[in-house]
BATOR-317172 format. One line per 4 residues: for each residue x, y, z of N, C-alpha, C. Coordinates in pm, whole numbers. Layout:
BEGIN
X Y Z X Y Z X Y Z; ...
END
This chain:
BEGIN
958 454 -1402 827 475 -1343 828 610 -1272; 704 690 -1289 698 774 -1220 608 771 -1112; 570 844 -1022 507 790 -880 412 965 -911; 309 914 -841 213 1072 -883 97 1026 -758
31 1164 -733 -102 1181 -628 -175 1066 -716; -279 993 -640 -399 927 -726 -443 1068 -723; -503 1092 -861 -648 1142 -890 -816 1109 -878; -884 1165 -874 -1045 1087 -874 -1083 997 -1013
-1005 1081 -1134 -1030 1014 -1258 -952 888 -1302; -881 818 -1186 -819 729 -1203 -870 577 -1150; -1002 607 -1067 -1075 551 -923 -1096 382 -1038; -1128 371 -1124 -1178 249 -1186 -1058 162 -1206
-988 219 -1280 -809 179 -1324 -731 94 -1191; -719 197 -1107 -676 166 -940 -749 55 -883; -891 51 -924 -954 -81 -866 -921 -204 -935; -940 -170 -1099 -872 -271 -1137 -764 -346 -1088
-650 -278 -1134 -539 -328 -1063 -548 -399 -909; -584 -334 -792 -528 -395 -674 -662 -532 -701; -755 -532 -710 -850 -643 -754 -783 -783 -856; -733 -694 -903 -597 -807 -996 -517 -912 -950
-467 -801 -872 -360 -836 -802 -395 -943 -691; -495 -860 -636 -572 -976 -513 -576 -1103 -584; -680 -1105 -670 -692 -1240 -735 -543 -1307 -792; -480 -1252 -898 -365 -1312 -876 -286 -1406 -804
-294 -1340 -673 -231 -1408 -551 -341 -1474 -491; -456 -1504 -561 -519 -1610 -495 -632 -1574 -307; -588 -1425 -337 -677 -1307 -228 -819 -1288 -313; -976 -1303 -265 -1055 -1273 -335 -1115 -1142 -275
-1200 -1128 -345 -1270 -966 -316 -1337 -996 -170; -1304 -837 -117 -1389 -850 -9 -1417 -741 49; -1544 -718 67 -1678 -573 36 -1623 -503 145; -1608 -581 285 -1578 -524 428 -1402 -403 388
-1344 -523 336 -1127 -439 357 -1181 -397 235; -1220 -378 79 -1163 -332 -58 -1252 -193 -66; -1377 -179 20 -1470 -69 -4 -1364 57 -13; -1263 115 46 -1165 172 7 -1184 251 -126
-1119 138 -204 -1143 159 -328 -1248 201 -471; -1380 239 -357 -1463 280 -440 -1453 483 -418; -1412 561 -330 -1395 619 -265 -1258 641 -202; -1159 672 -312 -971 649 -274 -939 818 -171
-1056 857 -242 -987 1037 -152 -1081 1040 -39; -1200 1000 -55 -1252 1038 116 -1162 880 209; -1125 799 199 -1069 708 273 -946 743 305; -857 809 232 -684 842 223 -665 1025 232
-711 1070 109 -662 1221 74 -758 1327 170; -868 1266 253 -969 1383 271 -947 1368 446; -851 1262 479 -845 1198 594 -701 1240 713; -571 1285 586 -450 1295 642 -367 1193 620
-436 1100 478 -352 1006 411 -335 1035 302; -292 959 229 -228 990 70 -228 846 42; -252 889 -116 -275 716 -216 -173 780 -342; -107 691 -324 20 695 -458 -24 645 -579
29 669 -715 -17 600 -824 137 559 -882; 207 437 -930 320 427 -1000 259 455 -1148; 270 533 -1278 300 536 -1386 405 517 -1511; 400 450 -1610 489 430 -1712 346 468 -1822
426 574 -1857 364 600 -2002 218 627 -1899; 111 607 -2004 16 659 -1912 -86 536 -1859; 6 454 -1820 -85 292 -1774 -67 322 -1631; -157 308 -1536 -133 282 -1392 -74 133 -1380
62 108 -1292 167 17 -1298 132 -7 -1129; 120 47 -1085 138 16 -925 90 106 -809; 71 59 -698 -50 199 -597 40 137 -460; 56 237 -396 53 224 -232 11 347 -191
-55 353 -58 -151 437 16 -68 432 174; -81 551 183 -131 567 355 -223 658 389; -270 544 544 -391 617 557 -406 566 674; -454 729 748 -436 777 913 -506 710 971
-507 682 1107 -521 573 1189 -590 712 1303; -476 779 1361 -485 873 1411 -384 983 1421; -399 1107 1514 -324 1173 1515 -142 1164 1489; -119 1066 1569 13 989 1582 17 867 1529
-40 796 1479 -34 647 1386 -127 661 1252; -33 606 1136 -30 552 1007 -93 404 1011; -123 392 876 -72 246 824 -30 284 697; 13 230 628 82 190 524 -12 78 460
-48 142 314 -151 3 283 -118 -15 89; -184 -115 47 -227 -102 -90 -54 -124 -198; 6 -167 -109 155 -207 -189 116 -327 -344; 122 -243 -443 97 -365 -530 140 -321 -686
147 -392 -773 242 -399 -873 185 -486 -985; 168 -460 -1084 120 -510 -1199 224 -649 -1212; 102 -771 -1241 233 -864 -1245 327 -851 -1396; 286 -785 -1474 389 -799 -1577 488 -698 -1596
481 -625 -1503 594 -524 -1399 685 -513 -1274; 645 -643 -1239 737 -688 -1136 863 -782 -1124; 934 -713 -1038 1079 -764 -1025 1170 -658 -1069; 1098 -565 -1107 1186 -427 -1168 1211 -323 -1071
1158 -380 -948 1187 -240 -819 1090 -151 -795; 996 -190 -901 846 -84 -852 785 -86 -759; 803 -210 -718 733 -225 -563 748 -146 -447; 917 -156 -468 1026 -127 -391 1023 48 -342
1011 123 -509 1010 254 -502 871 301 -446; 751 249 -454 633 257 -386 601 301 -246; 659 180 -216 678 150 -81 709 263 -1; 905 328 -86 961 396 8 890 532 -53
855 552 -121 747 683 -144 661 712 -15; 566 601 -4 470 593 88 512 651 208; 647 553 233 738 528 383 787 676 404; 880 769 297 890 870 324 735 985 386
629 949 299 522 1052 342 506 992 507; 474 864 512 421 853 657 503 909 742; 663 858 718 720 921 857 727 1085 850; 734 1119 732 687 1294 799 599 1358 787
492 1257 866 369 1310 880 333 1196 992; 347 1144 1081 312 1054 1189 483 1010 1256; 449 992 1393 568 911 1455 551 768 1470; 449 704 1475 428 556 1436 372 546 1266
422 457 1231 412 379 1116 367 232 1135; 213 143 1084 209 61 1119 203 -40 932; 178 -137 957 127 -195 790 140 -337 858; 56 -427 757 41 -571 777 42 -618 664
86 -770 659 81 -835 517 49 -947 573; -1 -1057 453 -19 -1193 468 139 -1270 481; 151 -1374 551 286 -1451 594 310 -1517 461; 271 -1546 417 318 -1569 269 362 -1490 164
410 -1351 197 416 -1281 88 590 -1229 128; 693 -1320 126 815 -1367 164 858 -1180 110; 918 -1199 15 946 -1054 -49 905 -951 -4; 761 -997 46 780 -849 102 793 -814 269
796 -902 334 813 -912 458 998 -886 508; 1045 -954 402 1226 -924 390 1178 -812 352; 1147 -689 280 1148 -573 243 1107 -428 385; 1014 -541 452 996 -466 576 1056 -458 663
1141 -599 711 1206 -598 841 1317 -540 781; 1351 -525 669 1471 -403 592 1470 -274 619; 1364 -196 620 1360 -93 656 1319 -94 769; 1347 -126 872 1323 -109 980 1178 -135 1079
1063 -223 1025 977 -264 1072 1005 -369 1096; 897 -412 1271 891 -501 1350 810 -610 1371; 791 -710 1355 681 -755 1368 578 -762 1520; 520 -736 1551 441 -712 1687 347 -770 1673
277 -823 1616 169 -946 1641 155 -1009 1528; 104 -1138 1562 108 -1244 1461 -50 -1301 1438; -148 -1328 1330 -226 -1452 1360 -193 -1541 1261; -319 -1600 1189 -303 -1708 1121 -192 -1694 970
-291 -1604 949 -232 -1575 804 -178 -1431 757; -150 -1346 883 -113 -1220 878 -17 -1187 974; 96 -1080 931 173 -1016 1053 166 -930 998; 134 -807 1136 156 -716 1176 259 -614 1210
304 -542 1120 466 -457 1166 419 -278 1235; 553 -243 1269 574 -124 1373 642 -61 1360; 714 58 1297 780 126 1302 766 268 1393; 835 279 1465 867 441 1562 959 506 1500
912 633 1490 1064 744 1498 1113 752 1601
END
């Protein structure tokens, strides 16, 4: 896999996928968190974030994003993976793509996932994120330089 800038001509493809994926896992659409995705460069690239694209051949395989919070804080968003591509480490290499841009470009790093998403929560408290708040169906992680 290769890892590349999203482009604008990619904006439909990219929705596909994380929309996929949502459903997949049983996450449905939702207008308020996915609007993002109609608009990937004024939300991420026009902001002091960046949206990743994973490629094989010329299929979009996988996306993670960051995208500025503020001057000094990230999040980390949009970790996701074609399911008939996963388990191969794409996730994995995503991730630390992302993880490398945020930390040199912010001293906090934040990201959240749903508590059910085991794999990837072991993948976070791996690299060094914390969990700092909890609710129902989400935790919240923290990373400092």
């Amino acid at each position: 896999m290769r890892i590349e800038n999203f482009s604008p001509h990619r904006t439909a493809e990219v929705k596909d996928l994380v929309l996929g994926v949502l459903a997949e896992e049983g996450f449905g659409f939702d207008s308020d968190k996915d609007s993002d995705l109609d608009d990937i460069a004024d939300h991420y690239l026009n902001d002091g974030g960046m949206f990743f694209i994973g490629m094989l051949k010329d299929e979009v395989i996988g996306t993670a994003a960051v995208r500025r919070i503020n001057a000094e804080k990230c999040e980390i968003r949009r970790i996701y993976v074609k399911q008939k591509f996963r388990g191969r480490k794409y996730g994995r290499q995503l991730f630390l793509h992302a993880l490398s841009y945020a930390r040199a470009h912010y001293p906090v790093v934040t990201l959240k996932t749903n508590r059910s998403l085991e794999r990837a929560i072991s993948m976070y408290n791996k690299h060094g994120f914390s969990v700092v708040r909890e609710d129902i169906n989400t935790l919240f992680f923290r990373m400092e330089s």
